[in-house]
C-alpha positions as CSV (number, residue, x, y, z in Angstrom):
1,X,-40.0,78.7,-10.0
2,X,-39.7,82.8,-10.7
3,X,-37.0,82.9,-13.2
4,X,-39.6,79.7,-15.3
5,X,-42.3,81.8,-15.0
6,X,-40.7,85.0,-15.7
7,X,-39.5,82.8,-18.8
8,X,-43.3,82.2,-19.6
9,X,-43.9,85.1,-19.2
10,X,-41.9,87.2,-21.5
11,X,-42.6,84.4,-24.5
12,X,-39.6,85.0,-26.0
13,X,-37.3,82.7,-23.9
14,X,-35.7,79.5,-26.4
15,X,-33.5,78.1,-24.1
16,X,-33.5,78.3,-20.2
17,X,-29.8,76.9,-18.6
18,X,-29.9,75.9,-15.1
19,X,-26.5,74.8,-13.1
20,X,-27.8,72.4,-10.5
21,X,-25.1,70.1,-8.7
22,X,-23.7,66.6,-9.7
23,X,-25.6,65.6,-6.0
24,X,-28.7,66.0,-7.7
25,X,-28.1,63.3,-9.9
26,X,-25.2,61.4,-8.0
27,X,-25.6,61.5,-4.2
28,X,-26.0,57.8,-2.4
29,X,-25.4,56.3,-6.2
30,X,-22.0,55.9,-6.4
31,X,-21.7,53.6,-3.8
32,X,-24.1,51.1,-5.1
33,X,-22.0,47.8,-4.9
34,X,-24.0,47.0,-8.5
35,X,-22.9,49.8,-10.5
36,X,-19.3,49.8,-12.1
37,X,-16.8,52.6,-10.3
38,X,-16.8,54.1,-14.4
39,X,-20.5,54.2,-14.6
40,X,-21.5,56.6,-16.5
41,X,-24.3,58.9,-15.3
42,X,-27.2,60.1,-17.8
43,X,-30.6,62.2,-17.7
44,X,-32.6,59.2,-16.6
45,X,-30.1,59.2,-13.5
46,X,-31.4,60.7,-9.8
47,X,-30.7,61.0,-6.3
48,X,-32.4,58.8,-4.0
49,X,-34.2,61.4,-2.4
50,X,-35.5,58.0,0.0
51,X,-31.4,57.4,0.7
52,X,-31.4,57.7,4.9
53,X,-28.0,59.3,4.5
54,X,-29.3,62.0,2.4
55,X,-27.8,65.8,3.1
56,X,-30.2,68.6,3.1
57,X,-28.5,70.2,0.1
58,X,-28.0,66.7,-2.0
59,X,-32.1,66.5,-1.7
60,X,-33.0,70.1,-2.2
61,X,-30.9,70.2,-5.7
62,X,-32.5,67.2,-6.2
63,X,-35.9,68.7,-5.9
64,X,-35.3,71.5,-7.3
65,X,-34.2,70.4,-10.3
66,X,-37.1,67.6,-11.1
67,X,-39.6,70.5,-10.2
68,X,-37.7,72.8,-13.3
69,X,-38.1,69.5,-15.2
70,X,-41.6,68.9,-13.9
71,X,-42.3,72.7,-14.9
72,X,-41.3,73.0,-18.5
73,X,-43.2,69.6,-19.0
74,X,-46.2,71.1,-18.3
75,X,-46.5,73.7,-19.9
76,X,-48.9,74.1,-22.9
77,X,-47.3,73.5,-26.2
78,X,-46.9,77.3,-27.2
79,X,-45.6,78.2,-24.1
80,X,-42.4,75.5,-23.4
81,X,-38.6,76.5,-23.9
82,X,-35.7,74.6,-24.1
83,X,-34.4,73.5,-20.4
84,X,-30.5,72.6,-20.2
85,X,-29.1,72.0,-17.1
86,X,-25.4,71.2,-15.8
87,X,-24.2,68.9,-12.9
88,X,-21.0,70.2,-12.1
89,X,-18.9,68.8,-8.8
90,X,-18.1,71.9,-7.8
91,X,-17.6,75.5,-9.4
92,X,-14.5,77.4,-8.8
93,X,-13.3,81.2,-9.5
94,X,-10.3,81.9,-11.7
95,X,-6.5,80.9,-8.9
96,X,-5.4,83.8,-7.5
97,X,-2.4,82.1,-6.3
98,X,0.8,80.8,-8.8
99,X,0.3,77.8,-7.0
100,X,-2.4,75.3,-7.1
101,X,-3.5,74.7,-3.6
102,X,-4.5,71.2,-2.0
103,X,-8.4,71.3,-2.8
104,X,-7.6,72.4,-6.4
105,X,-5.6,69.0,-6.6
106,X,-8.2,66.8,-4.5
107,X,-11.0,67.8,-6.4
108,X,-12.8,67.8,-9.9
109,X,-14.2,71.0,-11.0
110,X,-15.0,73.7,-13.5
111,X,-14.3,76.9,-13.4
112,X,-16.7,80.2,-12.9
113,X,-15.7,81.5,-17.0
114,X,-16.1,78.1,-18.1
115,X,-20.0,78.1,-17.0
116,X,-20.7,81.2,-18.2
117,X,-19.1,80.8,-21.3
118,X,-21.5,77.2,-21.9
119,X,-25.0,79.3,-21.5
120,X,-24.0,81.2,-24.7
């Protein structure tokens, strides 16, 4: 809630980009025995934050992200910037190694230079 207000606050924020976590958006869904396994997730998509099963973190980027939403809608006309958020798996630094290890192969994910390059 600092960094929106501090957005606010200097008035000449355009475009805030948050990274948030796919879990935000994802967690508990994709087992849903009604939803196709190549379901395509959009903005109008959230965690159950009601889901018994939920993790800690799944709810709190959950939360956290619907109370930036929550913010920016609030906010008198004059005052709102452009909120963009990303739902990566998982972020990842540059390999070290000439090798690809085992969780580089077992997971999805996008890489540290990648991100920064997208807020640009």
């Amino acid at each position: 809630k600092r960094v929106l207000q501090a957005c606010v606050d200097a008035g000449t924020v355009k475009r805030l980009v948050m990274t948030s976590a796919c879990s935000a958006v994802s967690a508990g869904l994709s087992g849903n025995p009604g939803r196709p396994k190549d379901y395509v997730y959009t903005s109008e998509d959230w965690t159950d934050t009601e889901w018994p099963n939920l993790a800690p973190y799944e709810a709190s980027k959950t939360y956290a992200e619907k109370a930036a939403w929550d913010f920016v809608e609030n906010l008198e006309d004059e005052k709102k910037f452009e909120l963009v958020v990303t739902n990566p798996a998982a972020i990842y630094g540059p390999i070290l190694l000439n090798r690809r290890s085992a969780s580089h192969e077992a997971f999805t994910f996008v890489e540290t230079r990648y991100v920064c390059r997208s807020r640009h």
